[in-house]
N, C-alpha and C positions, 0 to 999 in steps of 0.2 A: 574569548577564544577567537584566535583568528581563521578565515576560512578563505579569506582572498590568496592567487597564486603570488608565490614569493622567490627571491631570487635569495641561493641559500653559496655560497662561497664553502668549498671544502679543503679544506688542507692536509695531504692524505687521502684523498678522495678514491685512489685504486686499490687504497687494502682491503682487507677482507669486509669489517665493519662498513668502512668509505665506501664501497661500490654496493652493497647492498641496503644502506642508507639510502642514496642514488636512486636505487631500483625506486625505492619507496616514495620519494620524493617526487619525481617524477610521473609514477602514476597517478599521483591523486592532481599534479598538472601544474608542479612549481619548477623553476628552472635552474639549473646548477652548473657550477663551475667548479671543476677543481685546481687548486694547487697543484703540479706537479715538479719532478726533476726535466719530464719532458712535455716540448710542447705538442701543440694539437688541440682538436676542437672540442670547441668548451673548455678549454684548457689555457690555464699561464703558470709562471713559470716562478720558479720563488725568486727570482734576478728579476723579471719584468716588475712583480709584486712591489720590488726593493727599488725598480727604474720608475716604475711608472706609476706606484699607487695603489688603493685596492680598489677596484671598481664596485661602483654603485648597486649595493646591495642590501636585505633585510636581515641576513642573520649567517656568521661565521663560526664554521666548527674547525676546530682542527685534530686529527688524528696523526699530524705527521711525528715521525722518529722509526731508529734500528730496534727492531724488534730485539727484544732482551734474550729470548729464550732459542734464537736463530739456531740448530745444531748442526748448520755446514758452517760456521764458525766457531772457532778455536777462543777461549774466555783470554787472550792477552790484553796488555795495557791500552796498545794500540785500539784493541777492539773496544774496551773501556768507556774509553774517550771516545769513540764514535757515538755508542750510547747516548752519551747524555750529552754528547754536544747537539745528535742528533733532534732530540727534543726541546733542549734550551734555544739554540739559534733559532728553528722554526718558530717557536710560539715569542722570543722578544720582536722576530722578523712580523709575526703579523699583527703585536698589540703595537707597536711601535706604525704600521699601517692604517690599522684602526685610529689609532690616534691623530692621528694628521691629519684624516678623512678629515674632507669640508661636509660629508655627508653620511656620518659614522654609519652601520650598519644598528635596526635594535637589538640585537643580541648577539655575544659572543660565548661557545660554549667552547669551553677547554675543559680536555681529559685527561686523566691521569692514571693510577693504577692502585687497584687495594691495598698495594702494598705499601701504602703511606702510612698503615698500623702497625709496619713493622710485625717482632718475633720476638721471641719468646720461650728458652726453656723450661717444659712444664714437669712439675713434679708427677710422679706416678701417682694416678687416680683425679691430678686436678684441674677441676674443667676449666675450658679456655673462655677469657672475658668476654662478655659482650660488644660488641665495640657497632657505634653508629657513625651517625654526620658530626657528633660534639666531641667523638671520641679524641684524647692526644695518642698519639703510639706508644704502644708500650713495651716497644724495644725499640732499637735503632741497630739496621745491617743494611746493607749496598742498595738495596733495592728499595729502601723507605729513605735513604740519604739522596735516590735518584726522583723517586716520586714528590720527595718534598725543594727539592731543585725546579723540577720542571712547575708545581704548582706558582712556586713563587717569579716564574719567568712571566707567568699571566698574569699574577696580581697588577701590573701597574698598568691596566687596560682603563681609561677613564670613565668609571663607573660613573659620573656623571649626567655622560651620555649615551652609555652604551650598560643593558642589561647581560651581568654576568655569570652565568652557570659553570659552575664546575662539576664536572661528573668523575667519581671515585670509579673504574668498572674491573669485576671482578674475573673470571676466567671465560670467555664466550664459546657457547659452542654450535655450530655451525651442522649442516648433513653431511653424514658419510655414508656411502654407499658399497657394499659390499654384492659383488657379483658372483652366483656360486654356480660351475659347468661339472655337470657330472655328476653334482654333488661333490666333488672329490678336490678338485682346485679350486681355489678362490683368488680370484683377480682383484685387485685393490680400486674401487673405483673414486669420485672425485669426493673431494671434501675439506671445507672449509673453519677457518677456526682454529682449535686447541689440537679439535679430535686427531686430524694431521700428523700431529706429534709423535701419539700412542698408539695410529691405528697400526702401522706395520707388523709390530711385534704381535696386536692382538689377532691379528687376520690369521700371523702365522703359529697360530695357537699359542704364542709365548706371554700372554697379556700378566701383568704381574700389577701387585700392590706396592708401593714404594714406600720405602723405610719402611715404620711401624704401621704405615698407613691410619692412625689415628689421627693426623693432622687435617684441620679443616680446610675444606676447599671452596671457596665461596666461587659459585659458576652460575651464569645466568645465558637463557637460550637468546639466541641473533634477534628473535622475534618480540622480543621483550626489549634486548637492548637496542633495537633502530625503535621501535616502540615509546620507549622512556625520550630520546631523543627526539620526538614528533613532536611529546607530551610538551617538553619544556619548550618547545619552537614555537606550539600554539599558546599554553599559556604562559599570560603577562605576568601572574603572580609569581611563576617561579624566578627564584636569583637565591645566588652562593650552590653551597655544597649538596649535593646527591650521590648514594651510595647507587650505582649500576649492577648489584647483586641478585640474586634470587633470594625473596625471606627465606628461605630455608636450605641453608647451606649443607653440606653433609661432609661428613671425613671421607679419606682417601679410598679409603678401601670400601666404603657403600656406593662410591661414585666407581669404583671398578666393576664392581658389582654388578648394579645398572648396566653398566657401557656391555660387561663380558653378556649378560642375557641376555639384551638386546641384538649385539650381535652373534650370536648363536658360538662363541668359542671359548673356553676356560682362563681359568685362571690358576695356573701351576704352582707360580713360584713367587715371591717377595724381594725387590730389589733393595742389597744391602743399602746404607746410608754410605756408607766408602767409597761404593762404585757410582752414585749418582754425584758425590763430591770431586768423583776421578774423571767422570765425564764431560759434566757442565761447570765444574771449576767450584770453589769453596765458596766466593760469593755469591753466587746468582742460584747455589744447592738452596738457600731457604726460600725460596720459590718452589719448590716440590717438597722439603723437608718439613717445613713448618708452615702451620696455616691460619687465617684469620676469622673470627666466628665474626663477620662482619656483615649487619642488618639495612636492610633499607628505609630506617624510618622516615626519614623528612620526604623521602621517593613516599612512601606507603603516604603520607599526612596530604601530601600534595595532592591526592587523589587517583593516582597511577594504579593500574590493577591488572596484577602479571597474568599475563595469558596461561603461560607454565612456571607453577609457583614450587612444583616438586622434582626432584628429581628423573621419575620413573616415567610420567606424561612426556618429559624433555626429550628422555630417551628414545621413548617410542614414537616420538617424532621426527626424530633425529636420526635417528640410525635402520637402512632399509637395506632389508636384502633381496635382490632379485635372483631366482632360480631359473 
């Protein structure tokens, strides 16, 4: 295990995940730099990256790419290709760095998204597979066509010399906070993650289950996923694939559940499958429509041990209301 301070290179360093990685990293007294579009301290630029090299460092993560599920964007082609050039260019732009390095870094972790197992229509009554680190997919739609793109923009990092982690991550959720005056109005306050998405409608009593809400949702808390990322930084034994999950996934509508209790508002209504295909477009709907019962074993084997392994702990930590 390693326990000296490290100089940790991030790509994507200000998203959600990336800056409170950061926090983490830096408290326990290692140094970081990120990746960014823009410059600034502690900071370069993925042009300087491409000018100048990747500087002298122990272990690069990259989290860069267009968020998939953006909705102040409209699902066009244009938008498409942003996607996953987003992801491609970044991660050939820093194995192709790594690789040149006269001084490679020792570990490079690339991420990618659960949706590498793809989907699956399931017949009425029958449960969804297993699926781990060995698993193949067991469908193929846009979002397992994009996740298995960006995997393979990393494979050509020279394992050699450099130790390579892959991390599969499932839906992260972050705090949100709910501010109630009066009792009566409730003011939406900060919150990071997935929850972002859904808290508006649920604040404003309209929280719903989507589709059938039987689809599985594999979520795992911030604190777990900067966690797992510490885990594989210190140890040397980890390389290849890791599942970024919570063992214990739950369908759609237990995880509404949770979320609606926690934050003290209902759950009315069930968003058709039509209007969620009408919103976010046909390809990127089996992202909310269909789900993956996807396990963290070789994470679990490796010796990792989730702080929050259930849903309901997640919750109650995660979602705060002040009066």
């Amino acid at each position: 295990m390693t326990a000296a301070p490290q100089h940790i290179v991030i790509g994507g360093g200000s998203g959600f995940i990336g800056s409170v990685l950061t926090e983490a990293l830096r408290a326990r007294g290692d140094r970081v730099t990120w990746i960014s579009r823009q410059a600034g301290e502690e900071r370069i630029t993925w042009e300087q990256l491409e000018r100048e090299g990747l500087p002298v460092c122990d272990v690069v993560v990259n989290f860069a790419g267009q968020h998939i599920l953006d909705m102040s964007r409209r699902w066009t082609e244009s938008y498409r290709e942003e996607v996953i050039q987003s992801r491609i260019r970044t991660t050939k732009t820093l194995v192709d760095a790594i690789n040149a390095s006269e001084t490679p870094p020792e570990a490079f972790i690339s991420t990618a998204g659960k949706c590498f197992y793809g989907t699956k229509e399931l017949a009425e009554g029958e449960a969804p597979p297993e699926l781990d680190e060995y698993s193949e997919p067991m469908g193929m739609d846009f979002p397992a066509e994009l996740v298995s793109q960006w995997e393979a923009a990393a494979e050509g990092v020279d394992t050699d010399k450099v130790r390579h982690i892959k991390l599969r991550i499932g839906v992260v959720l972050g705090a949100i906070e709910r501010k109630s005056y009066l009792m009566r109005f409730w003011r939406i306050g900060k919150a990071r993650g997935f929850l972002p998405i859904i808290r508006l409608p649920f604040c404003l009593g309209l929280g719903a289950v989507i589709g059938k809400g039987t689809q599985i949702f594999p979520w795992i808390h911030i604190d777990d996923m900067v966690g797992i990322i510490l885990h594989v930084i210190d140890d040397e034994n980890t390389v290849g694939r890791y599942n970024a999950v919570s063992p214990n996934a739950v369908t759609n509508r237990d995880f509404t559940k949770a979320f609606s209790k926690y934050l003290r508002r209902p759950i009315i209504w069930s968003v058709p499958e039509w209007l969620v295909k009408a919103v976010v477009g046909e390809e990127r709907s089996s992202i909310l429509l269909r789900g993956q019962l996807v396990r963290p074993r070789r994470t679990v084997e490796s010796g990792y041990n989730f702080k929050y392994p259930l849903i309901d702990g997640a919750m109650a930590d995660l979602v705060k209301i002040t009066i």
